[in-house]
C-alpha positions in Angstrom: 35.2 -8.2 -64.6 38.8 -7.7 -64.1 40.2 -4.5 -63.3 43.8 -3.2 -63.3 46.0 -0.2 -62.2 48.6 0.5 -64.1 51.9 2.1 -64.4 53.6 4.3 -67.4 56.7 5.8 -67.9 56.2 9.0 -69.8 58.9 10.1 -73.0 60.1 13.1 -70.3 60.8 9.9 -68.2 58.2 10.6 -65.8 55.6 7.9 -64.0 52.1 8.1 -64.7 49.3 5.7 -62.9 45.9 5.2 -63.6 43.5 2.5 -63.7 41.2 1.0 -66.2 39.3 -2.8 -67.3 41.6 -2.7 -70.8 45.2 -1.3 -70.2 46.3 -1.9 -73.9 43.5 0.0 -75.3 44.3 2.5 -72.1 47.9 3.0 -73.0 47.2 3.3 -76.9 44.7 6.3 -76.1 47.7 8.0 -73.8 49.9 7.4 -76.7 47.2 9.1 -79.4 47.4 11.9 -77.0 43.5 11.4 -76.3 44.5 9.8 -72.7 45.1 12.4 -69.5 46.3 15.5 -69.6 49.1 14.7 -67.4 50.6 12.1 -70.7 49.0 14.6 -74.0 52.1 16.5 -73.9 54.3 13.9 -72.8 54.2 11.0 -75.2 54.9 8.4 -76.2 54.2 6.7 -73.1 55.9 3.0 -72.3 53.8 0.1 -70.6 56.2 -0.6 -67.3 53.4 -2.2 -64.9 50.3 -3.8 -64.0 48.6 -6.2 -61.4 44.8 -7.4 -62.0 42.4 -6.7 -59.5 39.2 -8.7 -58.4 36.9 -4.9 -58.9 37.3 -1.3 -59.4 37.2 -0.3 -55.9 40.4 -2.6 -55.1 42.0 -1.0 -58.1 41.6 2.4 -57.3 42.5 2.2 -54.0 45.8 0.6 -55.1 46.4 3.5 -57.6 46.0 6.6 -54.8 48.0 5.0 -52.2 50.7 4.2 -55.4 50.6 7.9 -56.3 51.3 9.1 -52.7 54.6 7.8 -53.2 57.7 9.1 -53.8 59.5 8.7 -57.2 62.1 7.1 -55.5 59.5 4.4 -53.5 57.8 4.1 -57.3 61.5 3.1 -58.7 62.2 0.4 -55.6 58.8 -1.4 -56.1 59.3 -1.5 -59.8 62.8 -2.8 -58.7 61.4 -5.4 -56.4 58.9 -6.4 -59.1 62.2 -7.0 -61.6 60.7 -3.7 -64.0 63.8 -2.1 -66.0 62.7 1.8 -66.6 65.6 2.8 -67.2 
């Protein structure tokens, strides 16, 4: 089974990450405020990102080195992977 992390840009206009095996029905549950805390109070939320993964594991991993970053290093990869946030 497939796996992905994905990115969000919150309606205060910050990122959120997380990772899950359906990120439509992942990003509709952060937009019916049922989704993590971090997003409840911060909706709506707007699909900006998302690469596929062979498992979880990979996934994960991907989504705590991605939240390490700065906002500015999150803004240059979405830049480099042709995202507009703005």
């Amino acid at each position: 089974m497939s796996y992905y992390c994905y990115l969000v840009q919150c309606a205060d206009g910050t990122f959120y990450t997380g990772s899950t095996n359906d990120v439509a029905k992942r990003v509709a549950t952060h937009n019916a405020g049922k989704g993590a805390k971090y997003t409840r109070n911060r909706r709506p939320v707007k699909l900006l990102y998302q690469q596929e993964f062979d498992d979880k594991h990979a996934a994960l991993s991907f989504e705590a080195k991605f939240k390490q970053h700065s906002r500015r290093q999150k803004e240059a990869f979405l830049t480099a992977h042709h995202v507009t946030w703005r």
